[in-house]
PDB file of N, CA, C and O in Angstrom:
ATOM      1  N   UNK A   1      -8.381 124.391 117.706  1.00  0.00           N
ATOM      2  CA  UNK A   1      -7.400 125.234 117.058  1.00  0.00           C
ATOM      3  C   UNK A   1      -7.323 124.818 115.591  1.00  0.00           C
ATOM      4  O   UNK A   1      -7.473 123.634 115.292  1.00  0.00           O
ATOM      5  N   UNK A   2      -7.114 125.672 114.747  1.00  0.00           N
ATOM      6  CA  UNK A   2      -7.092 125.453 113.416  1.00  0.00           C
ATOM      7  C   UNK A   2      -5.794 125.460 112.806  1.00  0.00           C
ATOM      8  O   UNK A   2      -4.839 125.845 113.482  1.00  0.00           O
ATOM      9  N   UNK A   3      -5.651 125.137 111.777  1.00  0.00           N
ATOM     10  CA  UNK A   3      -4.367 124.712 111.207  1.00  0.00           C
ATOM     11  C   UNK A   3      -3.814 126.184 111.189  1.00  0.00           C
ATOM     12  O   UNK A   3      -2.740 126.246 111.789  1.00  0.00           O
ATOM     13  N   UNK A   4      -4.345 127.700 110.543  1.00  0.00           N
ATOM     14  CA  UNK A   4      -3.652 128.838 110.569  1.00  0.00           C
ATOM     15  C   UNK A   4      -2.825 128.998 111.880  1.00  0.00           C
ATOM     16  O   UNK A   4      -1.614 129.213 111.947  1.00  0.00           O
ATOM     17  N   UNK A   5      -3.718 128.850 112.922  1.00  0.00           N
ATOM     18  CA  UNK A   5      -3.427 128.809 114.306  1.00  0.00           C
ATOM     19  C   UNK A   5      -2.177 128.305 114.879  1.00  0.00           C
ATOM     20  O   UNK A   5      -1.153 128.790 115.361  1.00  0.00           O
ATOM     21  N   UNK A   6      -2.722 126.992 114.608  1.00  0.00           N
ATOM     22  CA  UNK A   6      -1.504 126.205 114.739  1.00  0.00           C
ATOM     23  C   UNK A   6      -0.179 127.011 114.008  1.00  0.00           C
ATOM     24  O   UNK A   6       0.534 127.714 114.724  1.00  0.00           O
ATOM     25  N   UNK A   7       0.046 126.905 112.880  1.00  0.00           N
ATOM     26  CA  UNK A   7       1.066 127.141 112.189  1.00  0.00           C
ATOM     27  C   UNK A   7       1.569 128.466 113.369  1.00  0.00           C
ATOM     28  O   UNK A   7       2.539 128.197 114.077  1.00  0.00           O
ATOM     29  N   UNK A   8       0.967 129.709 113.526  1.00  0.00           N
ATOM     30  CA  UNK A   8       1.475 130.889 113.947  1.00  0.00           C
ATOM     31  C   UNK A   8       1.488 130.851 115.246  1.00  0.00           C
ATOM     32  O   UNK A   8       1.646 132.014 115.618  1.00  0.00           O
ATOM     33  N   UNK A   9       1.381 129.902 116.466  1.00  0.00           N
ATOM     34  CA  UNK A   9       2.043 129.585 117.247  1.00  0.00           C
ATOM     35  C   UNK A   9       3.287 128.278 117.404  1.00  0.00           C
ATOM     36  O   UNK A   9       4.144 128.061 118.260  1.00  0.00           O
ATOM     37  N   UNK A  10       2.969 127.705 116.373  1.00  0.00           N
ATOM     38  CA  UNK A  10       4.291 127.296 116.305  1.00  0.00           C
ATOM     39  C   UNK A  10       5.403 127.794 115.585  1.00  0.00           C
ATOM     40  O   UNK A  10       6.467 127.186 115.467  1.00  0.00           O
ATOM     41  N   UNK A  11       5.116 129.057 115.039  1.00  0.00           N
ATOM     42  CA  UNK A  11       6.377 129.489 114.988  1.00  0.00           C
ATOM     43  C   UNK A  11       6.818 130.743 115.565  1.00  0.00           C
ATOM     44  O   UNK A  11       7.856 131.304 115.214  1.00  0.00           O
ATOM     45  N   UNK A  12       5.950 131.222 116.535  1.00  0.00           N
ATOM     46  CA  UNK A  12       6.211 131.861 117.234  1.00  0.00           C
ATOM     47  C   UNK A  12       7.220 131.324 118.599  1.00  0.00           C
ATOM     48  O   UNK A  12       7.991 131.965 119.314  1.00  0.00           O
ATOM     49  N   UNK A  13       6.808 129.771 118.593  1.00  0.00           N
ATOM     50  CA  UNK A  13       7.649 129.322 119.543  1.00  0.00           C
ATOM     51  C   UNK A  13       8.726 128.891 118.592  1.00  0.00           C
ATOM     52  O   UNK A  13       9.618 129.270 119.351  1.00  0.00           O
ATOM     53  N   UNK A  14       9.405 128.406 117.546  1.00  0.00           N
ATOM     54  CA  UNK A  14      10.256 129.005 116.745  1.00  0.00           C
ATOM     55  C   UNK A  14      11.392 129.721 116.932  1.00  0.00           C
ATOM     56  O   UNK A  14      12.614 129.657 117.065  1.00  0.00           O
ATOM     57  N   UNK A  15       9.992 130.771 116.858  1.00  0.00           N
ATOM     58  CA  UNK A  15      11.236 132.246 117.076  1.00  0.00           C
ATOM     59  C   UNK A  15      11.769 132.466 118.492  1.00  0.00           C
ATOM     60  O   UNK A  15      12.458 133.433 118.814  1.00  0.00           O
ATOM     61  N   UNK A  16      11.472 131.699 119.127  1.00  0.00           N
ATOM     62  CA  UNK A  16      11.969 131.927 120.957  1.00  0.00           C
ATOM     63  C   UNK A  16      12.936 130.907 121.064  1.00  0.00           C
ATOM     64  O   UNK A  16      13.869 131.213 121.806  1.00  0.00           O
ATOM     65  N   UNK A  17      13.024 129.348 120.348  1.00  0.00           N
ATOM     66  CA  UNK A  17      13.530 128.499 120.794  1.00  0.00           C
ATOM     67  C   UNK A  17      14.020 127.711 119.315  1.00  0.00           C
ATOM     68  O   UNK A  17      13.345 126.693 119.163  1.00  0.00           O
ATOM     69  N   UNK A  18      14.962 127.914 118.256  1.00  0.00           N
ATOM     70  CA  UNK A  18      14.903 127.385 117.411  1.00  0.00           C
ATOM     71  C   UNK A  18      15.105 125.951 117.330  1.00  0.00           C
ATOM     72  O   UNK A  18      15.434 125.473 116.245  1.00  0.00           O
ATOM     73  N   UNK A  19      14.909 125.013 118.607  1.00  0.00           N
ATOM     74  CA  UNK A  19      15.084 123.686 118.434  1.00  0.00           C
ATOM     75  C   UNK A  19      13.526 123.229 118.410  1.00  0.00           C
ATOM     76  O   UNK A  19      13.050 122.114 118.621  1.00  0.00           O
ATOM     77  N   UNK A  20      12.821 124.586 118.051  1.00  0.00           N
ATOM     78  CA  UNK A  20      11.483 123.745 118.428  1.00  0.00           C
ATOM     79  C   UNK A  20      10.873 124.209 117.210  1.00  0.00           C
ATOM     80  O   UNK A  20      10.205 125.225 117.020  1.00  0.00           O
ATOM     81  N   UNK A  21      11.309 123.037 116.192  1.00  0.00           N
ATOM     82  CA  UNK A  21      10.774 122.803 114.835  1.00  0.00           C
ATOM     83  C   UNK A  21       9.336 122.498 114.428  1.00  0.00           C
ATOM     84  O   UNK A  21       8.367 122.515 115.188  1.00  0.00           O
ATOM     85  N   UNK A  22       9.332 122.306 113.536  1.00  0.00           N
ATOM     86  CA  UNK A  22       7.646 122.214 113.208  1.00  0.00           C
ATOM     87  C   UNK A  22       7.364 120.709 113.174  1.00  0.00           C
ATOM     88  O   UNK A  22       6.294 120.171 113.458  1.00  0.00           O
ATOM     89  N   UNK A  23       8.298 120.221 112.851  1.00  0.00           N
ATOM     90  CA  UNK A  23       8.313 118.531 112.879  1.00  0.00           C
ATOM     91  C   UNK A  23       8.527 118.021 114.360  1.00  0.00           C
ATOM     92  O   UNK A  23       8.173 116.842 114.385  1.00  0.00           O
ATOM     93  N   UNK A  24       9.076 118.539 115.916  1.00  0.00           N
ATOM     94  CA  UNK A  24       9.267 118.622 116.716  1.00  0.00           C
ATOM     95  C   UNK A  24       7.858 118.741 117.215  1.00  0.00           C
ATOM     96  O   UNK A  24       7.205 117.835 117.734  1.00  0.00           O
ATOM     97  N   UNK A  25       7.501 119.887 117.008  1.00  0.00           N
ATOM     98  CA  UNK A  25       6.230 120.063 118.125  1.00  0.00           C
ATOM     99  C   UNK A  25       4.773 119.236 117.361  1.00  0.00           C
ATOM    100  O   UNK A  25       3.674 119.035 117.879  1.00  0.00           O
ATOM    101  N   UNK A  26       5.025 119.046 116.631  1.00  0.00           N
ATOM    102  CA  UNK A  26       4.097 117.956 115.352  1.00  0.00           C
ATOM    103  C   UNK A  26       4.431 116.750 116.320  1.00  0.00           C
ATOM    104  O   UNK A  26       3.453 116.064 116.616  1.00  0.00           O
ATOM    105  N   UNK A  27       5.284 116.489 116.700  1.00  0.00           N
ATOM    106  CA  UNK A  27       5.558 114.470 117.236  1.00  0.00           C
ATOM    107  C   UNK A  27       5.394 115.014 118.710  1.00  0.00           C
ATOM    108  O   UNK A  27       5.035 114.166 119.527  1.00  0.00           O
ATOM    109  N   UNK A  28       5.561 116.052 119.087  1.00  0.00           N
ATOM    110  CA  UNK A  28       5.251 116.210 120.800  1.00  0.00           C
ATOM    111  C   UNK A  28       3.559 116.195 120.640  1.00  0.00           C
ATOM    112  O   UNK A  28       2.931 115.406 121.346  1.00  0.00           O
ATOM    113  N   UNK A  29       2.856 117.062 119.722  1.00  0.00           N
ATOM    114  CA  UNK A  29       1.247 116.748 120.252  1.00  0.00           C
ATOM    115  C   UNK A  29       0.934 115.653 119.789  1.00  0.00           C
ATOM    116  O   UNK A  29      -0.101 115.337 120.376  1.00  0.00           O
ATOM    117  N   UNK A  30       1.258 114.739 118.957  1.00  0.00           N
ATOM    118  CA  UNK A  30       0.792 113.775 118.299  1.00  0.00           C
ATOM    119  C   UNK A  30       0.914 112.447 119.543  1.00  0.00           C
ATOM    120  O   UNK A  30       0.090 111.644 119.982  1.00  0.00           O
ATOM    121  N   UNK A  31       2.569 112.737 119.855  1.00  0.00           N
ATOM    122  CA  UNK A  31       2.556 111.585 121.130  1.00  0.00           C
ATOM    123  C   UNK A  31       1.784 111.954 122.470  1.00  0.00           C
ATOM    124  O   UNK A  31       1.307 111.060 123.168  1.00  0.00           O
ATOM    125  N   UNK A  32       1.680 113.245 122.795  1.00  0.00           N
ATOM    126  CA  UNK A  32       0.348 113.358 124.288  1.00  0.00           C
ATOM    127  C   UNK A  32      -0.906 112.992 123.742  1.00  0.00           C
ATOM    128  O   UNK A  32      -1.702 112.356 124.432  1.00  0.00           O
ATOM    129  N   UNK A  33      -1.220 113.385 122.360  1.00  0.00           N
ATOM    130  CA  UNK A  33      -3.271 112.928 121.964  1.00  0.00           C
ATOM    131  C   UNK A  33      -2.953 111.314 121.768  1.00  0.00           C
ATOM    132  O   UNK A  33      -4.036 110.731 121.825  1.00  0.00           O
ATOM    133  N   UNK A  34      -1.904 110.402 121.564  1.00  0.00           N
ATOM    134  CA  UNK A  34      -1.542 108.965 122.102  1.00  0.00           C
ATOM    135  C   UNK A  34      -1.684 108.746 123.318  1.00  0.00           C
ATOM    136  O   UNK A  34      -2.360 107.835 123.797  1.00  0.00           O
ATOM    137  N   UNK A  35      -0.954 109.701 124.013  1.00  0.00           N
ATOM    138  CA  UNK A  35      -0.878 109.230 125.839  1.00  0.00           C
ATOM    139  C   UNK A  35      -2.463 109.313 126.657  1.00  0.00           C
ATOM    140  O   UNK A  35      -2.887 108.711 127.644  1.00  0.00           O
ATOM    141  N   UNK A  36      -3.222 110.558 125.566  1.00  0.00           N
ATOM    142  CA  UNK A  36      -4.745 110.364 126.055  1.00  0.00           C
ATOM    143  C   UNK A  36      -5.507 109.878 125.953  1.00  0.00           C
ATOM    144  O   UNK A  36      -6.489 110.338 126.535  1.00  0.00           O
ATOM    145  N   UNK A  37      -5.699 108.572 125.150  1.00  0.00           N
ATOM    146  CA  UNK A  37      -6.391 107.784 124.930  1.00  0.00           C
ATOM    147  C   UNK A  37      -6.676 107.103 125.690  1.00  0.00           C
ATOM    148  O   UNK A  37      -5.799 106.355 126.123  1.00  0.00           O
ATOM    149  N   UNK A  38      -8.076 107.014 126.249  1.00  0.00           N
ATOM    150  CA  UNK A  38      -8.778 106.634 127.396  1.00  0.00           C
ATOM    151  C   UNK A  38      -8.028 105.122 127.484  1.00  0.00           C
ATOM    152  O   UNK A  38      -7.207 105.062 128.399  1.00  0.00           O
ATOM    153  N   UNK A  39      -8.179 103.878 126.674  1.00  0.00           N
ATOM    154  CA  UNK A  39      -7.189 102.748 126.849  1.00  0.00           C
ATOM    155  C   UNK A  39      -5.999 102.519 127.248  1.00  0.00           C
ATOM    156  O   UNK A  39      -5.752 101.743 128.171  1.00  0.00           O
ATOM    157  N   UNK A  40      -5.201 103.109 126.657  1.00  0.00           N
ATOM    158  CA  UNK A  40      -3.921 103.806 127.119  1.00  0.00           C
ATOM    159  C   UNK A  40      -3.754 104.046 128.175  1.00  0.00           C
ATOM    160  O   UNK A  40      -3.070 103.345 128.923  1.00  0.00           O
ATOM    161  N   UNK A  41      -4.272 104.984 128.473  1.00  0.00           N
ATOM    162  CA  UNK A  41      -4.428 105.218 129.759  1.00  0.00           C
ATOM    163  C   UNK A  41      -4.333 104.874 131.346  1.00  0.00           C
ATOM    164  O   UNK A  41      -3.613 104.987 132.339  1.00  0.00           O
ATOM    165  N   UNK A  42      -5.774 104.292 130.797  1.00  0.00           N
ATOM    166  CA  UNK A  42      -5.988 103.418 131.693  1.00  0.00           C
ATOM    167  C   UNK A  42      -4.900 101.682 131.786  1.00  0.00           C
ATOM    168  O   UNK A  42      -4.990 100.811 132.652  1.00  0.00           O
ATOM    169  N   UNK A  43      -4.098 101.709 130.732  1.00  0.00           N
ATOM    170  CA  UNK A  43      -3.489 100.573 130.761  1.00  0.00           C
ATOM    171  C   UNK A  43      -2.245 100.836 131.611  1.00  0.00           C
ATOM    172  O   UNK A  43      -1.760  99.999 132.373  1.00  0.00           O
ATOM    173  N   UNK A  44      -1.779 102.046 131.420  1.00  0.00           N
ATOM    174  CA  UNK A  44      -0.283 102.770 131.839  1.00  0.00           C
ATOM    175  C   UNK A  44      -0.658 102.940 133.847  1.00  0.00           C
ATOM    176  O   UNK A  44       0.154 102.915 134.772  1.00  0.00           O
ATOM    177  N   UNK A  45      -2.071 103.092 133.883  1.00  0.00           N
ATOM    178  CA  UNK A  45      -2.195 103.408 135.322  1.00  0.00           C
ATOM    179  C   UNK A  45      -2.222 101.894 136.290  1.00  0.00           C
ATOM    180  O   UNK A  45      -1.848 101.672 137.442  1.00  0.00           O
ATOM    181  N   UNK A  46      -2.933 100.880 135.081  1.00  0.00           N
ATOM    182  CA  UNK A  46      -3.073  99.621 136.095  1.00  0.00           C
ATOM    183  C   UNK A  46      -1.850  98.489 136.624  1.00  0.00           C
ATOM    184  O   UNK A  46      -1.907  97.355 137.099  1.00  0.00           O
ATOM    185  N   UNK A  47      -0.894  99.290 136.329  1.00  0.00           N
ATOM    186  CA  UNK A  47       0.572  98.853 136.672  1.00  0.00           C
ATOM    187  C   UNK A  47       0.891  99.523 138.025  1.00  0.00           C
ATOM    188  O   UNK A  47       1.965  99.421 138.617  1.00  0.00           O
ATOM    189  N   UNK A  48      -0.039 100.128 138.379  1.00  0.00           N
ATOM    190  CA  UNK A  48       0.459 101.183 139.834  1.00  0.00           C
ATOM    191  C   UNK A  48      -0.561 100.473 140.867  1.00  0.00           C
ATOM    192  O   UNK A  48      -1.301  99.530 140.586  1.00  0.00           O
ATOM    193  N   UNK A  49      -0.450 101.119 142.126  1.00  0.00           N
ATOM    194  CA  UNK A  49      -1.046 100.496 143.173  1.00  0.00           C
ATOM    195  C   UNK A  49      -1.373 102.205 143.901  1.00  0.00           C
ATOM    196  O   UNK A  49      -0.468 103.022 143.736  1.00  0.00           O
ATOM    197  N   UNK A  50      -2.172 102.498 144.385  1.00  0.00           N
ATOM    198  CA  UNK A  50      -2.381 104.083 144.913  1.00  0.00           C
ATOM    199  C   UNK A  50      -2.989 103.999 146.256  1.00  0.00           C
ATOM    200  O   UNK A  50      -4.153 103.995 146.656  1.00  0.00           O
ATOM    201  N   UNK A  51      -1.720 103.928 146.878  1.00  0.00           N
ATOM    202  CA  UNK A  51      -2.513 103.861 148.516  1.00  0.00           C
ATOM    203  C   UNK A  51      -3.273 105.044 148.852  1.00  0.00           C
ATOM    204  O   UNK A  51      -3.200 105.968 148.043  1.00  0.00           O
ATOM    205  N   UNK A  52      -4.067 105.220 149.997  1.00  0.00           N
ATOM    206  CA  UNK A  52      -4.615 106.208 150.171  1.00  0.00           C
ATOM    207  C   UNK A  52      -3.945 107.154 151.099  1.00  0.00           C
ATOM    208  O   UNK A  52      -3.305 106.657 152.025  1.00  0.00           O
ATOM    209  N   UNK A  53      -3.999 108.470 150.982  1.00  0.00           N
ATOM    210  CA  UNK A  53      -3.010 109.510 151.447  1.00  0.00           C
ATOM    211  C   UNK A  53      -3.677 109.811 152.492  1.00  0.00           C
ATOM    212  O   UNK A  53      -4.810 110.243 152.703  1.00  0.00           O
ATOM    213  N   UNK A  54      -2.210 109.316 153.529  1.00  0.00           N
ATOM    214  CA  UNK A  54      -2.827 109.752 155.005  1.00  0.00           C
ATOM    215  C   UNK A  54      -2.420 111.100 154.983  1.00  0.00           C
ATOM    216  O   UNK A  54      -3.275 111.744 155.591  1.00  0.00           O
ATOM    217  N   UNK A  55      -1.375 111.954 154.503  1.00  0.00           N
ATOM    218  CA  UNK A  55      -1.125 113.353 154.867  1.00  0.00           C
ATOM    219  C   UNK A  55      -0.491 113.908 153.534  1.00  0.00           C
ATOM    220  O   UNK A  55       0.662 113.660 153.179  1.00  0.00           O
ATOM    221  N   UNK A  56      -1.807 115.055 152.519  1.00  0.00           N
ATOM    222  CA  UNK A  56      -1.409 115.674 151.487  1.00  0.00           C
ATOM    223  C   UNK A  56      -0.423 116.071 151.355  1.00  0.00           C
ATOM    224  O   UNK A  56      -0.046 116.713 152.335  1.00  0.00           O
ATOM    225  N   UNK A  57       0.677 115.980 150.083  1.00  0.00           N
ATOM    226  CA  UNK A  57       1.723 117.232 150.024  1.00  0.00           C
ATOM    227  C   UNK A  57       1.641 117.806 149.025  1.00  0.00           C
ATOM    228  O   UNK A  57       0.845 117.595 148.110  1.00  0.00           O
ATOM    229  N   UNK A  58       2.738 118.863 149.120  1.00  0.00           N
ATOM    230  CA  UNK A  58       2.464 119.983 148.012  1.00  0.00           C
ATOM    231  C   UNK A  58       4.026 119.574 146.896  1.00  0.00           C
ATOM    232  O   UNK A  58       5.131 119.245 147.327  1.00  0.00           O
ATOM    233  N   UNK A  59       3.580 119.755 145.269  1.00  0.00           N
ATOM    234  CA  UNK A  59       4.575 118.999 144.863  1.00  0.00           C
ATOM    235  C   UNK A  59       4.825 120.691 143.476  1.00  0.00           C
ATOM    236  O   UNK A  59       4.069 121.393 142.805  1.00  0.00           O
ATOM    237  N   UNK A  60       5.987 120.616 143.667  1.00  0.00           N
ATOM    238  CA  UNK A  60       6.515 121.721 142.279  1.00  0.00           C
ATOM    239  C   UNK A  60       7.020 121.014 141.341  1.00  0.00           C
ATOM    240  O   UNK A  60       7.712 120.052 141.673  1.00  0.00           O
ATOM    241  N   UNK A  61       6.835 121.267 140.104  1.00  0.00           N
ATOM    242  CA  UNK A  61       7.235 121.194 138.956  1.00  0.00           C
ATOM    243  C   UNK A  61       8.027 121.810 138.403  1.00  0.00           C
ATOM    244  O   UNK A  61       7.679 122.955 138.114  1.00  0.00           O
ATOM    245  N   UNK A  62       9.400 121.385 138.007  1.00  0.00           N
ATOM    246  CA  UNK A  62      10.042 122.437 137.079  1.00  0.00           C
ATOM    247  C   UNK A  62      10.125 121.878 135.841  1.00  0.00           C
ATOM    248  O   UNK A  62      10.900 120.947 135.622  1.00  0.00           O
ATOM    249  N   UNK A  63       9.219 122.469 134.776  1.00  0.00           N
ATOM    250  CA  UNK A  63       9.253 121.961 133.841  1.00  0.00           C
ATOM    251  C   UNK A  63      10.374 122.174 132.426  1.00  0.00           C
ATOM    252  O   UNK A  63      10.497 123.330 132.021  1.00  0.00           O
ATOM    253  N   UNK A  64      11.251 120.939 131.630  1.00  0.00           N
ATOM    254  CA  UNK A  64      11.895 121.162 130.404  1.00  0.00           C
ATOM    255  C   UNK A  64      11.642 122.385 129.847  1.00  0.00           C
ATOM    256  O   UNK A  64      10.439 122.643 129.810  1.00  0.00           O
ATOM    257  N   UNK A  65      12.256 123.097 129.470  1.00  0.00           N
ATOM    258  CA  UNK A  65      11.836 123.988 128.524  1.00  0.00           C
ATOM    259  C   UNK A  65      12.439 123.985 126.828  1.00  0.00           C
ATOM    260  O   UNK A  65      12.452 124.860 125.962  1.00  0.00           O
ATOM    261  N   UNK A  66      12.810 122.857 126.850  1.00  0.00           N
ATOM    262  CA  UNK A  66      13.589 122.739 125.248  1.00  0.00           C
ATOM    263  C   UNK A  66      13.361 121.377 125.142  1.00  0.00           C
ATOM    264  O   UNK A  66      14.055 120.637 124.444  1.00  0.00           O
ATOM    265  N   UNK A  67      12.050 120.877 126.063  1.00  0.00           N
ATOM    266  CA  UNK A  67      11.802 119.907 124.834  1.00  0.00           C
ATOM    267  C   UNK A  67      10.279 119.596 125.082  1.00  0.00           C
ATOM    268  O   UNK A  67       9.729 119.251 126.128  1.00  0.00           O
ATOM    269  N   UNK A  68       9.585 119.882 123.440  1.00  0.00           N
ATOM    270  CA  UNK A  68       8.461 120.185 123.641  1.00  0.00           C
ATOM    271  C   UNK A  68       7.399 118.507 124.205  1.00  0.00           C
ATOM    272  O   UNK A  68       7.561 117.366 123.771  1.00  0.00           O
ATOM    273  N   UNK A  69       6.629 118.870 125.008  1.00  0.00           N
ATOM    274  CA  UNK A  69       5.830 117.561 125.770  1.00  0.00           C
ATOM    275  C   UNK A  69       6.609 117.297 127.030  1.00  0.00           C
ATOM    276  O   UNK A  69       6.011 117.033 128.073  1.00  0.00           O
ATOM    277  N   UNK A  70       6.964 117.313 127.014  1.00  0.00           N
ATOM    278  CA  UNK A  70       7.818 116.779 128.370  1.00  0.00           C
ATOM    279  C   UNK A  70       7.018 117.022 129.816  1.00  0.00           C
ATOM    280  O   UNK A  70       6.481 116.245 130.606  1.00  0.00           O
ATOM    281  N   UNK A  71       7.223 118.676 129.781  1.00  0.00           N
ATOM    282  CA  UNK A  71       6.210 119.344 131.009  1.00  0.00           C
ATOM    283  C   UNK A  71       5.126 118.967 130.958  1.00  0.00           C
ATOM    284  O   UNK A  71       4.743 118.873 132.124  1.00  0.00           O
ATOM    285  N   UNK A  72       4.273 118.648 130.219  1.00  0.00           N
ATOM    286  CA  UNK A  72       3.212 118.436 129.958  1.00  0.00           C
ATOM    287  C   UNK A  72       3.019 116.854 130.822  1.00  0.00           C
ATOM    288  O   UNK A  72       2.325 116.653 131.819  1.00  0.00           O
ATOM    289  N   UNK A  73       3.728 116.033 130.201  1.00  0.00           N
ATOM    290  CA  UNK A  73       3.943 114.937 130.729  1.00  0.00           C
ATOM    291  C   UNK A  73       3.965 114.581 132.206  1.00  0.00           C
ATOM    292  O   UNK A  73       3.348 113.686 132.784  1.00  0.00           O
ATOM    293  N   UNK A  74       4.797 115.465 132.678  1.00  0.00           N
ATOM    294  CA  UNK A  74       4.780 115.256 134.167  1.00  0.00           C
ATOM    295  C   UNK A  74       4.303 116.301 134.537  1.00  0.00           C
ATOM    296  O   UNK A  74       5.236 117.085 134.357  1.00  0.00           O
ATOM    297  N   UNK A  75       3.297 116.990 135.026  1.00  0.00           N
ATOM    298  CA  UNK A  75       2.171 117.972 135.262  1.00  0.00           C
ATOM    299  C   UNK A  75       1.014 116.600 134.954  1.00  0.00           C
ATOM    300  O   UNK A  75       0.517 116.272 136.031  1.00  0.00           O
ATOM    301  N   UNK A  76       0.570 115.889 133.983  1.00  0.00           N
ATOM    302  CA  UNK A  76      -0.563 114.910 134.154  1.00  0.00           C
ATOM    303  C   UNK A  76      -0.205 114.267 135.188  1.00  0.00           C
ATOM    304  O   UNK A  76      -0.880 114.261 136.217  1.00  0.00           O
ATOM    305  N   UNK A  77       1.014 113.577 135.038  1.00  0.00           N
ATOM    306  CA  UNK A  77       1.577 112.591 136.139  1.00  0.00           C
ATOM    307  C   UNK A  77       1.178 112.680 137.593  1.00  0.00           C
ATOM    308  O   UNK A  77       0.861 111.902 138.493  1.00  0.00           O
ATOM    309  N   UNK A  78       1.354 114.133 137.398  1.00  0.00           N
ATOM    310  CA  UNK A  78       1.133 114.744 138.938  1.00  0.00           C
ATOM    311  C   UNK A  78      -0.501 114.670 139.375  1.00  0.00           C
ATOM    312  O   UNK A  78      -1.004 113.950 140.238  1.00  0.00           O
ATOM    313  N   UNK A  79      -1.104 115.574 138.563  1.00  0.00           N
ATOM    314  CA  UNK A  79      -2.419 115.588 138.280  1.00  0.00           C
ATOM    315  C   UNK A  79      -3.190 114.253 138.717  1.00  0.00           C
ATOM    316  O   UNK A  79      -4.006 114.247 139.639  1.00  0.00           O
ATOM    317  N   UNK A  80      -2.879 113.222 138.028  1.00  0.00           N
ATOM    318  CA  UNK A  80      -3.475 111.310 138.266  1.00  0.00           C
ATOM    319  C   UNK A  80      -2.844 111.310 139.244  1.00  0.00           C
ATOM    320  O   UNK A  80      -3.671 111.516 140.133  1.00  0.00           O
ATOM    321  N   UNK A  81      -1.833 111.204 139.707  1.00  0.00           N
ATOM    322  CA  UNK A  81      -1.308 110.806 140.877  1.00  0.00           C
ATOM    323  C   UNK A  81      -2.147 111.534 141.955  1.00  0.00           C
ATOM    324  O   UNK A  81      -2.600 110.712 142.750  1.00  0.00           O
ATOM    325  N   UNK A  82      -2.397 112.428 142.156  1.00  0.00           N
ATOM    326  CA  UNK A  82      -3.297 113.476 143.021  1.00  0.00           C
ATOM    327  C   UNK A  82      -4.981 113.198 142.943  1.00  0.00           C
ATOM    328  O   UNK A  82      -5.682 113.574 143.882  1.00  0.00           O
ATOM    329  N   UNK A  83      -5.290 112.846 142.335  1.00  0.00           N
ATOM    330  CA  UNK A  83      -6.676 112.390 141.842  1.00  0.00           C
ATOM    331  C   UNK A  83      -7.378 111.105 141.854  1.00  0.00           C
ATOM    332  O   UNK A  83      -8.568 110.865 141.647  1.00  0.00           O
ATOM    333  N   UNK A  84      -6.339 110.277 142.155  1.00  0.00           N
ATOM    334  CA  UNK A  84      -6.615 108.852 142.268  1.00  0.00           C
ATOM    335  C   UNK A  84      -6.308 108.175 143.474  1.00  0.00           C
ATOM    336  O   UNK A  84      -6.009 106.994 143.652  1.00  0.00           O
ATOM    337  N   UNK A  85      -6.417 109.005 144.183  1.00  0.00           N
ATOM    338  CA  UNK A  85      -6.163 108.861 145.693  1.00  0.00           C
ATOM    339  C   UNK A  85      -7.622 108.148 146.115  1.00  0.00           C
ATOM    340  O   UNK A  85      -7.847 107.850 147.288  1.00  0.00           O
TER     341      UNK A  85
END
């Protein structure tokens, strides 16, 4: 995505949600491309223990909607947690 880009969806979300500033959604992607850093990562996961799943479940998300990253956040959560089985 390019910076024009950028700019005209973020203020399109803006115009839907005025708590979601340009300096706001600037520190929400800046802190998830932090949280993805393969090191990181992998440092935040080796604090867990992941038994193996004797019987799948099905998990919903209701995600924040006024604060940008958040959903995002826990949707990966879910995601690794499901994957590292």
């Amino acid at each position: 995505m390019n910076t024009e880009e950028k700019e005209v969806l973020f203020q399109k979300a803006n115009n839907q949600n005025s708590w979601f500033t340009q300096v706001s959604m600037d520190s929400a992607l800046t802190g998830i491309l932090r949280l993805l850093e393969k090191q990181k990562l992998e440092k935040w996961l080796a604090t867990y223990s992941f038994p193996e799943i004797v019987s799948p479940r099905k998990v919903g998300i209701l995600m924040a909607g006024n604060i940008p990253g958040v959903g995002f956040h826990d949707l990966m959560s879910v995601l690794i947690s499901a994957t590292l089985q």
